[in-house]
PDB file of N, CA, C and O in Angstrom:
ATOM      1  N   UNK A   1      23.939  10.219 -15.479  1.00  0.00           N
ATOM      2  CA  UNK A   1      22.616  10.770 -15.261  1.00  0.00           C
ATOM      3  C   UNK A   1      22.551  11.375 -13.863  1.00  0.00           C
ATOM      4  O   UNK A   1      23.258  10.977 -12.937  1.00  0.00           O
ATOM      5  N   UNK A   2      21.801  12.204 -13.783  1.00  0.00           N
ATOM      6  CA  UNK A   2      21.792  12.937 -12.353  1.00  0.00           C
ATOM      7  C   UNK A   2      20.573  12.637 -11.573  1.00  0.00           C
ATOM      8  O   UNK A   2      19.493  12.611 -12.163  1.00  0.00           O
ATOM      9  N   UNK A   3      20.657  12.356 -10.016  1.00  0.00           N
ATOM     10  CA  UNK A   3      20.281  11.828  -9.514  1.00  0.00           C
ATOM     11  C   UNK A   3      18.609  13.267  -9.249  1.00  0.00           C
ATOM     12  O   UNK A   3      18.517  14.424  -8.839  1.00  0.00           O
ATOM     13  N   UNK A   4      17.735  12.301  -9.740  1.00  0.00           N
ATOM     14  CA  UNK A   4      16.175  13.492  -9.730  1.00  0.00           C
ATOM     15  C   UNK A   4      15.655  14.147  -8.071  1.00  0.00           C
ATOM     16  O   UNK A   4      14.831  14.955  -7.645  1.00  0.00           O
ATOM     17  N   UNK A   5      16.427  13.475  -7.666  1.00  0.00           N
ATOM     18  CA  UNK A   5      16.122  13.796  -5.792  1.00  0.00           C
ATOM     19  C   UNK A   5      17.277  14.866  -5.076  1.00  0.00           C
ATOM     20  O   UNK A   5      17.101  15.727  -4.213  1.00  0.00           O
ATOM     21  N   UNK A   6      18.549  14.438  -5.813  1.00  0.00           N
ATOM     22  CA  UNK A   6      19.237  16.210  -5.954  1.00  0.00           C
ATOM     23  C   UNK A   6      18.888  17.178  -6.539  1.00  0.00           C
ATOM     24  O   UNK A   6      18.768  18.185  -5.840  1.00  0.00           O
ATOM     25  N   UNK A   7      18.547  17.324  -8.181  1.00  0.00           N
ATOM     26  CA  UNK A   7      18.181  18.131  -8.882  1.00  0.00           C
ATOM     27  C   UNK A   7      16.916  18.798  -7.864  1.00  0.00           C
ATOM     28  O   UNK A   7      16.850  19.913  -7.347  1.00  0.00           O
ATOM     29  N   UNK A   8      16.094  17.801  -7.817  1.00  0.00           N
ATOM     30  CA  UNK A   8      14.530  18.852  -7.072  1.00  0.00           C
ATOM     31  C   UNK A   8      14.982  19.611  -6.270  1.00  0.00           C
ATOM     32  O   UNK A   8      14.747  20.819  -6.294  1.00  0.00           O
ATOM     33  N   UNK A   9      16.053  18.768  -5.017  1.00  0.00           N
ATOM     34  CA  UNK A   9      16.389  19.893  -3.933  1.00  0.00           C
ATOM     35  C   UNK A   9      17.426  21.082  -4.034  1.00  0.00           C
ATOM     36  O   UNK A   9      17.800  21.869  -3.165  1.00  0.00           O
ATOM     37  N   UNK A  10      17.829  20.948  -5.584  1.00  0.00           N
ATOM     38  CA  UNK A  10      19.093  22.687  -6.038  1.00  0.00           C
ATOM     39  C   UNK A  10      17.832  22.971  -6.256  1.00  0.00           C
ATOM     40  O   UNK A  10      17.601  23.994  -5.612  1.00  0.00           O
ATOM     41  N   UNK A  11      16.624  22.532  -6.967  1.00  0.00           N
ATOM     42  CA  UNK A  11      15.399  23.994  -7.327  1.00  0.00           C
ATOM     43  C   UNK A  11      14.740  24.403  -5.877  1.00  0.00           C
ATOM     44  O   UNK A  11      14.164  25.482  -5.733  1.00  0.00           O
ATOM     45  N   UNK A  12      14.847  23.654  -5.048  1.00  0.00           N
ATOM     46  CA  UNK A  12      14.076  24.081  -3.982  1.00  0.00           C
ATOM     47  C   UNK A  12      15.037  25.151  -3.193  1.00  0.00           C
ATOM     48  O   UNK A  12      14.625  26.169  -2.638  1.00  0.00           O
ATOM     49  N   UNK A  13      16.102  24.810  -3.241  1.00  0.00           N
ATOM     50  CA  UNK A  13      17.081  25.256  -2.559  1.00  0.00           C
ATOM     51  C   UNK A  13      17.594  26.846  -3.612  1.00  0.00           C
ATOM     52  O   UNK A  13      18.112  27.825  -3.075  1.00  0.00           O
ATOM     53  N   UNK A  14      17.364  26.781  -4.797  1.00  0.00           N
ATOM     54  CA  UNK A  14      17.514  27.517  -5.233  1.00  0.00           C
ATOM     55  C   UNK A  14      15.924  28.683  -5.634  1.00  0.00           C
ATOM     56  O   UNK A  14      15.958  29.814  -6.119  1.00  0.00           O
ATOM     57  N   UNK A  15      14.940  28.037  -5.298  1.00  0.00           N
ATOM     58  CA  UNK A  15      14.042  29.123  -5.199  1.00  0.00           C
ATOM     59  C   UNK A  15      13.552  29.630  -3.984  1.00  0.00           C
ATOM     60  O   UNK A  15      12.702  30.502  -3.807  1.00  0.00           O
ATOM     61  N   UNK A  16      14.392  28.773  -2.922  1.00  0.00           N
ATOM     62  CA  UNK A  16      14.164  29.553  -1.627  1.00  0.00           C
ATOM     63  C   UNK A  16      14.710  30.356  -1.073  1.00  0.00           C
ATOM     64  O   UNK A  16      14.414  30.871   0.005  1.00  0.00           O
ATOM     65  N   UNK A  17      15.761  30.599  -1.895  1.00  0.00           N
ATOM     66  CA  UNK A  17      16.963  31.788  -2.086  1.00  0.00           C
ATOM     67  C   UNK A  17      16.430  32.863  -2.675  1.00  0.00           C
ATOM     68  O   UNK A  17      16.581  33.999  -2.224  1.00  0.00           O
ATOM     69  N   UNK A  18      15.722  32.572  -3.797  1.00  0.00           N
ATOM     70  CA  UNK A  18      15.236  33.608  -4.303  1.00  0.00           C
ATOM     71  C   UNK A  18      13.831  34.675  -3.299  1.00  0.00           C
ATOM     72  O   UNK A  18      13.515  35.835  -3.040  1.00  0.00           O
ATOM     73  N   UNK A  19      13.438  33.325  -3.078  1.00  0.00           N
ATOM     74  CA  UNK A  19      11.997  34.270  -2.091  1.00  0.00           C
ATOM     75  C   UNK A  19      12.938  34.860  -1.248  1.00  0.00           C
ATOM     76  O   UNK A  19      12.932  36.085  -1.124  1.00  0.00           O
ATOM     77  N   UNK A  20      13.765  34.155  -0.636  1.00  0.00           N
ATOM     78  CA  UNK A  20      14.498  35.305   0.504  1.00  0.00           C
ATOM     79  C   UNK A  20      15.106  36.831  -0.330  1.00  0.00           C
ATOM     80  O   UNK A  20      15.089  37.955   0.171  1.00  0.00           O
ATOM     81  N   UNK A  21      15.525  36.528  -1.462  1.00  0.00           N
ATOM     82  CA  UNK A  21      15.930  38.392  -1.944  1.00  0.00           C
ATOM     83  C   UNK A  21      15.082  38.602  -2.266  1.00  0.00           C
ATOM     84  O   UNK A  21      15.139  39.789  -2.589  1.00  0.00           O
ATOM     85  N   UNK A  22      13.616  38.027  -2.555  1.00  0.00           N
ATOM     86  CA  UNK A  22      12.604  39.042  -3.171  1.00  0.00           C
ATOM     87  C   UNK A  22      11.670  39.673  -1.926  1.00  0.00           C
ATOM     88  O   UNK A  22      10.797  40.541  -1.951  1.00  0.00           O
ATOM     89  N   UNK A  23      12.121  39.013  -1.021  1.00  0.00           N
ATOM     90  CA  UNK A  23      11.194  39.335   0.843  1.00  0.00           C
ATOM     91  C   UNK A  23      12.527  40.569   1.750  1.00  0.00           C
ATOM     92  O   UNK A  23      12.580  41.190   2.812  1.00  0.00           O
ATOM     93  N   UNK A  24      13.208  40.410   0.800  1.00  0.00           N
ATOM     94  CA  UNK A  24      14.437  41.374   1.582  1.00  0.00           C
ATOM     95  C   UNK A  24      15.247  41.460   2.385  1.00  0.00           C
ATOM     96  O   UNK A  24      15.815  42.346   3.024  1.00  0.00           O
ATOM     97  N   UNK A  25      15.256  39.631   2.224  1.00  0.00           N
ATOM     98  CA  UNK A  25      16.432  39.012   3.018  1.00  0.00           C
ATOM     99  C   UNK A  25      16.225  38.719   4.469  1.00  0.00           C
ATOM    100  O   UNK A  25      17.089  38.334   5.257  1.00  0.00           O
ATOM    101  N   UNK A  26      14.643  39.015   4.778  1.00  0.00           N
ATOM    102  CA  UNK A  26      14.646  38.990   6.001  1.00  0.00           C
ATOM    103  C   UNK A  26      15.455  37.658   6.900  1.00  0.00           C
ATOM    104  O   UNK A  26      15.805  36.604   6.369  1.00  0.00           O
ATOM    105  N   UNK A  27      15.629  37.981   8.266  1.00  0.00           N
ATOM    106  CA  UNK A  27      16.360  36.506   9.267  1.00  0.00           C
ATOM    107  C   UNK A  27      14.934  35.790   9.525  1.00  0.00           C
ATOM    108  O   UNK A  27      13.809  36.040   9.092  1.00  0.00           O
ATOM    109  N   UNK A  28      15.450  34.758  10.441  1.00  0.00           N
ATOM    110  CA  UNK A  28      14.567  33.490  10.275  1.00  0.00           C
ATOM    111  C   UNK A  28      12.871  33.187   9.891  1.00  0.00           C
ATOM    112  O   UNK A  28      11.804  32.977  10.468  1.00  0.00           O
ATOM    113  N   UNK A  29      13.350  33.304   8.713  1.00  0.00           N
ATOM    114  CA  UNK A  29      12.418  32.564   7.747  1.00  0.00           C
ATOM    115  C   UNK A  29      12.414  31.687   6.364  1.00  0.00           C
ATOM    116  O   UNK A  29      11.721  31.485   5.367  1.00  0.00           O
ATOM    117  N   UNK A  30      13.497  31.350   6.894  1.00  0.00           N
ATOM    118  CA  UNK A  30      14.123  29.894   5.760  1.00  0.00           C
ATOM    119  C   UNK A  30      13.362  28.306   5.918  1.00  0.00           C
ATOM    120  O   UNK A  30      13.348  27.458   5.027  1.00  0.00           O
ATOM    121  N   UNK A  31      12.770  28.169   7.243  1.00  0.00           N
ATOM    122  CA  UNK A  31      11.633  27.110   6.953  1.00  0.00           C
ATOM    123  C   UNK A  31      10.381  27.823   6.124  1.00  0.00           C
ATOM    124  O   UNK A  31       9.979  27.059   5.246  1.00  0.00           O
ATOM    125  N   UNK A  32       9.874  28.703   6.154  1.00  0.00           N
ATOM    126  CA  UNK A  32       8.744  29.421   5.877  1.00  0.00           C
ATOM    127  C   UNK A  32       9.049  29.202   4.238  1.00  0.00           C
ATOM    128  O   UNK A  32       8.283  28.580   3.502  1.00  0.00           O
ATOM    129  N   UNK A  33      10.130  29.739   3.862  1.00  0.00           N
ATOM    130  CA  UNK A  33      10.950  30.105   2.789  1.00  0.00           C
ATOM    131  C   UNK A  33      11.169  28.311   1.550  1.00  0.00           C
ATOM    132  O   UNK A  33      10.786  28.014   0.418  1.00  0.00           O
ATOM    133  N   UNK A  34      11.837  27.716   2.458  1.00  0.00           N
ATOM    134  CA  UNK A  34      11.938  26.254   2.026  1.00  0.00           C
ATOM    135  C   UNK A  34      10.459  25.668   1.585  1.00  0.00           C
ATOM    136  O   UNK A  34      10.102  25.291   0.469  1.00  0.00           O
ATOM    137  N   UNK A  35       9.759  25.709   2.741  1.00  0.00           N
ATOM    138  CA  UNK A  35       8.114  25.221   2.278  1.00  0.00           C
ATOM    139  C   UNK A  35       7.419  25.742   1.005  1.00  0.00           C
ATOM    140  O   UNK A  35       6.809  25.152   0.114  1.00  0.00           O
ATOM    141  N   UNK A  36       7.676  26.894   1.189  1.00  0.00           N
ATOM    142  CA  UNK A  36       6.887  27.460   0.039  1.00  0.00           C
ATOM    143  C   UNK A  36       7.695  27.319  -1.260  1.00  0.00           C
ATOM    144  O   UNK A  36       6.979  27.572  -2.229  1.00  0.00           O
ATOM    145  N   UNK A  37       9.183  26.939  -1.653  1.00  0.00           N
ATOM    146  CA  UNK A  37       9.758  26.490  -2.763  1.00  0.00           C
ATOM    147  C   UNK A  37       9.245  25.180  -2.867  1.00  0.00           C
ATOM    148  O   UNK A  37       9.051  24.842  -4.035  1.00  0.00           O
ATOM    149  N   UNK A  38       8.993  24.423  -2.098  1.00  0.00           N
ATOM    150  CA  UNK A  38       8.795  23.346  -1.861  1.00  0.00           C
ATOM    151  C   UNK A  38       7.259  22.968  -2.985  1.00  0.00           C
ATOM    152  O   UNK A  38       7.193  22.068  -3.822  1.00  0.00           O
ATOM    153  N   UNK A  39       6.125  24.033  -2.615  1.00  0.00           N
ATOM    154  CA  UNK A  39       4.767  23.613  -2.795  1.00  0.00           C
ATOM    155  C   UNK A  39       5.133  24.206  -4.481  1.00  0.00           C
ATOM    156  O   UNK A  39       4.534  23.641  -5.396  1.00  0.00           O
ATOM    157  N   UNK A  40       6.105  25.323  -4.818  1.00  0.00           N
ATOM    158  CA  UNK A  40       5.731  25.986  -6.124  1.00  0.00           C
ATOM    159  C   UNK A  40       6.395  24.856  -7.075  1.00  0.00           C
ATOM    160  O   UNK A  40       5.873  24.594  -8.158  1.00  0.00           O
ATOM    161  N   UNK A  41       7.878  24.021  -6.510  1.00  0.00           N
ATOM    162  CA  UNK A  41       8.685  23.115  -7.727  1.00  0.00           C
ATOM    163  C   UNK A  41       7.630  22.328  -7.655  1.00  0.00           C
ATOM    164  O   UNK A  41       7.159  22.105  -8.770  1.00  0.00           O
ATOM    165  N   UNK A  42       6.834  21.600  -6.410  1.00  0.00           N
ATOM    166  CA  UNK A  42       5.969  20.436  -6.829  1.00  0.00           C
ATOM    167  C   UNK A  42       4.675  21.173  -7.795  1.00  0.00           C
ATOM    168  O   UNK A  42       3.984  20.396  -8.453  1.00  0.00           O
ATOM    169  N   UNK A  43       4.469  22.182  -7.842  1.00  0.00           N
ATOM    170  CA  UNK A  43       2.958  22.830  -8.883  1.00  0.00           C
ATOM    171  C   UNK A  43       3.713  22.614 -10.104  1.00  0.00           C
ATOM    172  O   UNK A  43       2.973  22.268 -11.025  1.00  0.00           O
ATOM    173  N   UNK A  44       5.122  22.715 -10.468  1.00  0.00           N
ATOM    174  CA  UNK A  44       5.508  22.916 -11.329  1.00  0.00           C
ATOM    175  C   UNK A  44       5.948  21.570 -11.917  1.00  0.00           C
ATOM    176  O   UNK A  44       6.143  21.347 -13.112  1.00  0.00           O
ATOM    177  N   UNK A  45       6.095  20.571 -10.741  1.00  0.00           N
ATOM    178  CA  UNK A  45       6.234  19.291 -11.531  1.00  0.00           C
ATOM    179  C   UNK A  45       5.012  18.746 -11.645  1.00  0.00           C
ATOM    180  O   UNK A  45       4.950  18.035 -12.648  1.00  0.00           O
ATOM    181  N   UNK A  46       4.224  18.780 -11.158  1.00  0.00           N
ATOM    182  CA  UNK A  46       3.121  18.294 -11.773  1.00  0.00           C
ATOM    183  C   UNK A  46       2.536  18.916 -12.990  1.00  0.00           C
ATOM    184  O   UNK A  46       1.630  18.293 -13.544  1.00  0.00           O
ATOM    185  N   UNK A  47       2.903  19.998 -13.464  1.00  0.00           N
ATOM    186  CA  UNK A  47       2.808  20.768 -14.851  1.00  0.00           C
ATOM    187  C   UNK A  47       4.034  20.177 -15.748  1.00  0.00           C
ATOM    188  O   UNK A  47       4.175  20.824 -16.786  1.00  0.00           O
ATOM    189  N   UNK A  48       4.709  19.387 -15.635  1.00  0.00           N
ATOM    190  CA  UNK A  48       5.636  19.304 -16.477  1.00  0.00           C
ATOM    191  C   UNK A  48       6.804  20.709 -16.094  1.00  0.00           C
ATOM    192  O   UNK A  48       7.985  20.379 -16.192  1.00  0.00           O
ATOM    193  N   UNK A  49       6.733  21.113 -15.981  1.00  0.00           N
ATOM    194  CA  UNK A  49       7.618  22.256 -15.827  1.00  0.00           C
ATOM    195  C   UNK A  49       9.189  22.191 -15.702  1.00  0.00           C
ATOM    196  O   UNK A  49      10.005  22.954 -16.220  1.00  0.00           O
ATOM    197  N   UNK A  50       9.402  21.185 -14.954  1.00  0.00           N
ATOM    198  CA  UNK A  50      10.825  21.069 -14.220  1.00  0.00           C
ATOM    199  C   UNK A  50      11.664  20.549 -14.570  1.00  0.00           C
ATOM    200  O   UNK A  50      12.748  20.934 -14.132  1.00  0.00           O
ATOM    201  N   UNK A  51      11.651  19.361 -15.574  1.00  0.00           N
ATOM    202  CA  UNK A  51      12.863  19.038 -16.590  1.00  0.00           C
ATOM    203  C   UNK A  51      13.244  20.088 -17.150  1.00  0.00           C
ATOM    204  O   UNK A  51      14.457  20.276 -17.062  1.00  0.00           O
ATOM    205  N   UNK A  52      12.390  21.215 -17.960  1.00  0.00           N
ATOM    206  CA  UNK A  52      13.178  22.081 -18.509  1.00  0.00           C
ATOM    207  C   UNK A  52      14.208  22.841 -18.111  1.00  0.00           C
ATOM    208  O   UNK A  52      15.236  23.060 -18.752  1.00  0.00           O
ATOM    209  N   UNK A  53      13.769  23.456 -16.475  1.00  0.00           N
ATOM    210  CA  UNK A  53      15.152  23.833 -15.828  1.00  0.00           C
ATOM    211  C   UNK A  53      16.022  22.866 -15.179  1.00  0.00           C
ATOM    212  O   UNK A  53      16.906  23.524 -14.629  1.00  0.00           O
ATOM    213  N   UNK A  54      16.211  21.584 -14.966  1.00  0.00           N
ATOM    214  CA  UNK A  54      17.458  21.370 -14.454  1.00  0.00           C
ATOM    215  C   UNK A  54      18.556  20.990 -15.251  1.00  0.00           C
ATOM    216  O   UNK A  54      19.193  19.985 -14.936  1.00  0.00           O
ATOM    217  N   UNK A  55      18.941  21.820 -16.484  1.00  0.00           N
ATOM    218  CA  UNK A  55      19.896  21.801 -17.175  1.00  0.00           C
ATOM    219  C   UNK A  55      20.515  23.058 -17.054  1.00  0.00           C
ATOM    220  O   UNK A  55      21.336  23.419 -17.897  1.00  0.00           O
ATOM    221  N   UNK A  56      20.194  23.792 -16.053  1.00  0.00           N
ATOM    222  CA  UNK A  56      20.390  25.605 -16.659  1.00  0.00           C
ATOM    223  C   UNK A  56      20.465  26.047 -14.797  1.00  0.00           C
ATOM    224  O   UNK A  56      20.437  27.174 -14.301  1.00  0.00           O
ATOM    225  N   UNK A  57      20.560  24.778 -14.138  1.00  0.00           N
ATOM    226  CA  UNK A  57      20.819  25.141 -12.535  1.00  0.00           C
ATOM    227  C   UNK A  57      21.972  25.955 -12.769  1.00  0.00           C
ATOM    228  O   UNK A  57      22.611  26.098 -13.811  1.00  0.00           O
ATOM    229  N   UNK A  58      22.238  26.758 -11.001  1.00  0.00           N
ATOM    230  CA  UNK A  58      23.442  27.262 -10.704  1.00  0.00           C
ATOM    231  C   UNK A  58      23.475  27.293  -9.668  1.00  0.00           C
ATOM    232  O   UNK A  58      22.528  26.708  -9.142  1.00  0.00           O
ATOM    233  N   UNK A  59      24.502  27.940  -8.696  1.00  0.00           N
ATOM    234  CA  UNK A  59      24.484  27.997  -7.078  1.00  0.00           C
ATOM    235  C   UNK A  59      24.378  28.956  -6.888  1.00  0.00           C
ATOM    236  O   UNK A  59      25.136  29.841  -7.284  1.00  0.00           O
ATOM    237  N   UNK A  60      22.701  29.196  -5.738  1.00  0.00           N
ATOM    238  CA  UNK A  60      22.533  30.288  -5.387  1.00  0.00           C
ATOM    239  C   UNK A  60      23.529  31.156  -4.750  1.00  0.00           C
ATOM    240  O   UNK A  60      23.494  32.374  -4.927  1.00  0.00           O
ATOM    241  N   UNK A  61      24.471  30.553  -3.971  1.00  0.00           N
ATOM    242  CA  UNK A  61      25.259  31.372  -3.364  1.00  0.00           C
ATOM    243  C   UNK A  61      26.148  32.083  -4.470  1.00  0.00           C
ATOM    244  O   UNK A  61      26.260  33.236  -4.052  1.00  0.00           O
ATOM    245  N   UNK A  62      26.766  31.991  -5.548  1.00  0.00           N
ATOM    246  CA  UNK A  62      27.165  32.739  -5.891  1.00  0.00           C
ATOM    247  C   UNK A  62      26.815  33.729  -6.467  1.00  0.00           C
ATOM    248  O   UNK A  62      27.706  34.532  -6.742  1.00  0.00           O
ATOM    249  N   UNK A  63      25.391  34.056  -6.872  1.00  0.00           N
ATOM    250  CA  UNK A  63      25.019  35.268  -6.822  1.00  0.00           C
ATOM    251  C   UNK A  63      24.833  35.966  -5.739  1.00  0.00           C
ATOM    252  O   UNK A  63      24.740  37.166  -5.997  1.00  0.00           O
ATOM    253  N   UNK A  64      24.726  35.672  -4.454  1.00  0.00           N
ATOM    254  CA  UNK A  64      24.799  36.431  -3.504  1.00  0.00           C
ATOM    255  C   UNK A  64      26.263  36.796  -3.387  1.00  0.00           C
ATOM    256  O   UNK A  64      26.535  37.680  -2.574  1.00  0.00           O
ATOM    257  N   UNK A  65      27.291  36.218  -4.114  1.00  0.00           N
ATOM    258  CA  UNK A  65      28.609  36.500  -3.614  1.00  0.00           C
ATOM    259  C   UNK A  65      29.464  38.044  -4.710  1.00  0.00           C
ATOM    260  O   UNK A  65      30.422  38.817  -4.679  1.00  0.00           O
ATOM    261  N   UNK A  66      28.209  37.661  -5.581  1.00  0.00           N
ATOM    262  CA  UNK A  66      28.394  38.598  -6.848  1.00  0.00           C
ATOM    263  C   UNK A  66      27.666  40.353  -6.334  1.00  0.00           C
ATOM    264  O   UNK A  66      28.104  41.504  -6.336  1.00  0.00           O
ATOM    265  N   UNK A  67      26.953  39.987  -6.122  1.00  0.00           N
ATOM    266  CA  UNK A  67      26.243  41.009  -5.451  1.00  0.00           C
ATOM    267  C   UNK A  67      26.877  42.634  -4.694  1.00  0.00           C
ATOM    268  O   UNK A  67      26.092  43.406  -4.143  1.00  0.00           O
TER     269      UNK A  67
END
């Protein structure tokens, strides 16, 4: 079984990756960036939301490596 306190932090970690390519990559704003993944996985766990994706994680970095 996988530990629920890693999983949260690949979604956090992985949607704070995303705000950074959807903001255009700007430099330091990865606390700004982290927080706000932070407030959307918790809206989303409190909706139920978030079991459904942590079967379908990946590492953000390798889409940046794909890129």
């Amino acid at each position: 079984m996988a530990d629920p306190d890693s999983d949260r932090d690949r979604l956090i970690r992985e949607r704070a990756y995303q705000i950074w390519i959807d903001e255009g990559r700007p430099e330091g704003r990865a606390d700004a960036h982290w927080e706000q993944a932070e407030k959307e996985i918790a809206a989303e766990d409190k909706h139920g939301l978030i079991s459904e994706r942590t079967d379908t994680l990946t590492n953000p970095f390798e889409k940046l490596k794909n890129e």
